[in-house]
N, C-alpha and C positions, 0 to 999 in steps of 0.2 A: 450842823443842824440837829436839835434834839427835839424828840418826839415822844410823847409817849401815848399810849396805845394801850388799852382795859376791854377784855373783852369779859364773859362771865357767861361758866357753859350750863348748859343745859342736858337735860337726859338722855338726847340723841349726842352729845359730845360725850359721856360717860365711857371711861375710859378707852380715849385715845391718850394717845403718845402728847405731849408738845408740838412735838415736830408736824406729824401726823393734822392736828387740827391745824396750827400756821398755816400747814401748804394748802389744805382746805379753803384759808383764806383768801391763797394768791400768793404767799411769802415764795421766792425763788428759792429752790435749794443755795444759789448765792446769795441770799439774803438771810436763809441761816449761815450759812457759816460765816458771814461779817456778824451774825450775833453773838457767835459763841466767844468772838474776840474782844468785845465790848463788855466791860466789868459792868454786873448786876444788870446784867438787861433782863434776864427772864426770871422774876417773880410770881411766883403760886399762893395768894394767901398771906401774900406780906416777907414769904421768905424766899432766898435765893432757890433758882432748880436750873437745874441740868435738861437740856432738849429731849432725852428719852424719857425723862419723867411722866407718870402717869397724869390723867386729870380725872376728874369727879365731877358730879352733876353741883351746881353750887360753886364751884371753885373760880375765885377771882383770879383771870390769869395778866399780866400787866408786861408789855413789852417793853422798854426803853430804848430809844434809837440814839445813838450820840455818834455824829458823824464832823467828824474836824477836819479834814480836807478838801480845797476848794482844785477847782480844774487848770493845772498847774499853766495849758498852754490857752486859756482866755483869760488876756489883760481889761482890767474895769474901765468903760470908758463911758463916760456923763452923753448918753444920748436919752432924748425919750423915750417913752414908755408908757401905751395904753393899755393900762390892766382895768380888765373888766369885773375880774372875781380875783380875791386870793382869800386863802386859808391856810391852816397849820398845813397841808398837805401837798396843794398845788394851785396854780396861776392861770388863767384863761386871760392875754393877751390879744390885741386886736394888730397883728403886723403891719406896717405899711410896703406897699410896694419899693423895690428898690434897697429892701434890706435882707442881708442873706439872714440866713438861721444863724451860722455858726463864722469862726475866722478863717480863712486862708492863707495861704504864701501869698497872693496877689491881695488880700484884703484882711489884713492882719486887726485892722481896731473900731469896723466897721460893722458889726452885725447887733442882733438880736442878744446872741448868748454875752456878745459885748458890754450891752446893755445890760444884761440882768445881772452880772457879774459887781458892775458898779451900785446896781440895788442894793445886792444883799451884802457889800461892803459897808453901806452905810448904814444899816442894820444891826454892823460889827457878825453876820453869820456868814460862814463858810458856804459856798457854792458849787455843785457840778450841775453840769447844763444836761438834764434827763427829758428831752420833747419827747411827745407820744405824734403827735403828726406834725409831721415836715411839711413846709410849704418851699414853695422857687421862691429863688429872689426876688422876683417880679410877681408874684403871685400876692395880694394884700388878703388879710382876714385872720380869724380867729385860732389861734394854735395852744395847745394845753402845754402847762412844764409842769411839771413833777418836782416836789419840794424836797425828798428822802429816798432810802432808796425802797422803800415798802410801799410805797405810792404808786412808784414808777415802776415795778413790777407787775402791779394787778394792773395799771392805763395798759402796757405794753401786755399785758395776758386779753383783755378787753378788746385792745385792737386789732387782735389776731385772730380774736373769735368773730370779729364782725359785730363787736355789743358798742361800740363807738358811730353815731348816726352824723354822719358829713355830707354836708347839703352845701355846693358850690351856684354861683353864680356867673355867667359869661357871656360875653358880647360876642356876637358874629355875624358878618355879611349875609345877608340874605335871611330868609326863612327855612329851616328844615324841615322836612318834608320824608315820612310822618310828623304831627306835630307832636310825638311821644313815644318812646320805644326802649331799647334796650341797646347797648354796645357790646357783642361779645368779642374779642379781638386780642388774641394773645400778643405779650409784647416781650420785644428781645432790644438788648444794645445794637445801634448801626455797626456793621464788620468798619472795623476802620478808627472808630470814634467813639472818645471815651465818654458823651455827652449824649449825643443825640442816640432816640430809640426810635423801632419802626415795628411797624404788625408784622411777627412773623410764625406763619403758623405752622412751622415743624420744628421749633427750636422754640418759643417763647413762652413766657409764663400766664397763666390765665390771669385775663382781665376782665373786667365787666362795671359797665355803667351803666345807670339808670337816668334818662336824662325828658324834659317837660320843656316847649315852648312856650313863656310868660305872654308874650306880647313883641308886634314887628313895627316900628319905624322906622322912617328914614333909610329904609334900606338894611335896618340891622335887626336881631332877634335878642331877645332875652332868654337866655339858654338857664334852665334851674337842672343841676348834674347833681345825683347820689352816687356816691361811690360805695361800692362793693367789695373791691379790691385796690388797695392802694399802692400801683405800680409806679415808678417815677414816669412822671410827664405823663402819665394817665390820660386824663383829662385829653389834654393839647395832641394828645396822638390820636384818640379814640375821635375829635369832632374833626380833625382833620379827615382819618380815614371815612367818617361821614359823608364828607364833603363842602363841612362848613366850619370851617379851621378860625380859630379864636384871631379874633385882631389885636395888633401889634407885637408878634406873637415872632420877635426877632429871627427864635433860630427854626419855625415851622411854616411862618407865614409873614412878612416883612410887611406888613398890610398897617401903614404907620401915618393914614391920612389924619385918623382920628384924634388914636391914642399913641405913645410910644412906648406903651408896655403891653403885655398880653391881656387881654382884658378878661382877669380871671382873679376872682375873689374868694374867700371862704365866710361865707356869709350865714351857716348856721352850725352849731355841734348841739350832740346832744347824749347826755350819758349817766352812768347810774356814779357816783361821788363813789371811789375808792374805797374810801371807810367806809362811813356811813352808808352805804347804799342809798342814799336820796339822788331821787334823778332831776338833773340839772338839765337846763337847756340855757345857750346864750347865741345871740342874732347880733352881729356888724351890719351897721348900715353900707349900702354900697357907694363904696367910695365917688368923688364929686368928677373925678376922670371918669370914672365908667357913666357916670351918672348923664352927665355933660353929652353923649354921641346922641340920647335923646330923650323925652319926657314921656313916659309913659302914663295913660289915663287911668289903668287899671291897673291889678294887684301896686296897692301904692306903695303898701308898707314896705316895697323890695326899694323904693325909691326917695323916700323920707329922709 
């Protein structure tokens, strides 16, 4: 993948380092030193420089990314693929349910990064699969990938400051009750199991969820979940220890009248673009499974 990257400093950059202003940027210290290995990547002014190099107010400073290796252990396989945005930088993807993110022993030609792999084959561009948020396999909605690796450091510097806005949608039996609140509930691995997690609160990692009930039919709620912290199974832990645990939701709640998957979608992000600082927002509709348990009269656009 080659990139190339112009930034042009100003009097508050006056005289840093190279280095110094980069990492200002987001650049990872691994992501200098895969620069310093890439012939002519950092230019000052038209001419070659070295990372300690000074800069000046005025100074055109010019990165070049040139990354020729693809992710040696995902093979390209022709699946589809809803992409909602791309650019030089990175991809907003709409998942479906039923696809992992990435390959396994048990599911070696089957996923996401599968798919993308066969993309950018036929692009003739080199591939590594860089996600900034993971979804389950069963989980359908929107997930960023990272084009380089200067991208995929500042999403992954982003997500860790909590500047990444993830607004979930989910179906669950009954009504909760508040009809809005907060989930604070640390989470740890089940002793035992290298899958399932449970709330535990002298050993587990801080979690928290912000979660709003849309509207109840049929027996079932529209659950609108912000995440705060992105713990695995999150989500499917936190509205269980609730008390109103997502349906078909296999390994928390076998509740498979409706649906046969968890009824758990990613249905908005929203965030400032890498480079450019412009803030992006993009919206999946909910898929026609979740949609299907019933029709809701209000907030429509969740239902469109």
């Amino acid at each position: 993948m080659n990139r190339t990257l112009v930034y042009h400093m100003t009097d508050f950059d006056d005289g840093l380092r190279i280095e110094q202003y980069l990492r200002r940027q987001g650049y990872s210290r691994q992501n200098l030193t895969e620069l310093k290995k890439m012939p002519e990547s950092i230019r000052v002014n038209g001419q070659n420089r070295y990372l300690n190099a000074g800069l000046t107010e005025g100074d055109e400073l010019i990165v070049s990314i040139r990354e020729t290796e693809s992710s040696g252990k995902i093979p390209p396989v022709n699946l589809p693929l809803d992409i909602c945005y791309e650019d030089e930088d990175l991809l907003v993807v709409n998942k479906p349910s039923g696809l992992p993110m990435h390959p396994s022993m048990r599911n070696y030609n089957h996923s996401l990064a599968n798919a993308l792999a066969w993309y950018f084959r036929q692009q003739g561009k080199p591939f590594i699969f860089r996600c900034t948020n993971r979804l389950d396999r069963d989980t359908s909605g929107l997930t960023v990938i990272a084009k380089h690796m200067v991208s995929s450091s500042i999403l992954s510097g982003m997500g860790r400051r909590q500047e990444i806005e993830r607004e979930y949608l989910a179906v669950v039996r009954g009504t909760p009750a508040p009809a809005a609140g907060t989930i604070l509930a640390p989470l740890a691995r089940k002793p035992g199991s290298i899958i399932e997690r449970i709330v535990d609160w002298e050993n587990g990692e801080r979690a928290v969820t912000h979660y709003q009930v849309l509207g109840s039919r049929n027996g079932h709620s529209l659950v609108s979940l912000h995440l705060e912290t992105g713990r695995t199974h999150q989500i499917r832990i936190h509205l269980k220890y609730l008390g109103f645990p997502l349906v078909g939701d296999y390994l928390y709640n076998p509740d498979i009248e409706y649906i046969d998957r968890q009824a758990l979608h990613s249905w908005r992000l929203c965030f400032r673009h890498p480079i450019t600082g412009e803030r992006m927002e993009f919206i999946a509709p909910l898929p026609e499974d979740m949609r299907r348990i019933f029709t809701f009269h209000t907030h429509a656009s969740y239902s469109q």
